[in-house]
C-alpha angles and dihedrals in degrees: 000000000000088000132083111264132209114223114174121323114310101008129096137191120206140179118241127186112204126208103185127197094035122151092251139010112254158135105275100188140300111236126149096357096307131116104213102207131193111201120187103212116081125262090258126129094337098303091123081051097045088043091041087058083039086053111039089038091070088038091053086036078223119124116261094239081064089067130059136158113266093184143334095068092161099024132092092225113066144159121228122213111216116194123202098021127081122221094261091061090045098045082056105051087045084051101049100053084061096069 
């Protein structure tokens, strides 16, 4: 479960590890298929989710409404649905952020 999976054309699933109530929100690191993400909102009420979709939307440059939980809503451990963009395209942009 801890890799990108492809799911149908143009939609992506990936595995995202949350760390909630950090300083900042950012791109921890990429390493065996899984995003490791600080957020900076607390893990109340679903403000470490809505600023998680905020964060990686920007990330991503997709709309929010493009990404979704697919499960994992109270976990730390999710995995992001991201919708108009292949894994390829994904794996790139998360990549990228990384040089």
């Amino acid at each position: 479960m801890g890799q990108l999976l492809k799911m149908k054309k143009e939609r992506t699933l990936i595995t995202v590890q949350v760390q909630p109530g950090a300083s900042r929100n950012q791109v921890a690191r990429y390493t065996d298929g899984v995003l490791h993400v600080r957020i900076a909102a607390p893990p109340v009420r679903g403000k470490a989710n809505r600023e998680l979709i905020a964060f990686l939307s920007d990330v991503l440059g997709v709309s929010k409404s493009s990404l979704s939980i697919e499960k994992g809503h109270t976990s730390r451990r999710k995995i992001i649905a991201v919708e108009g963009m292949e894994q390829g395209e994904v794996v790139g942009r998360i990549e990228g952020l990384e040089r």
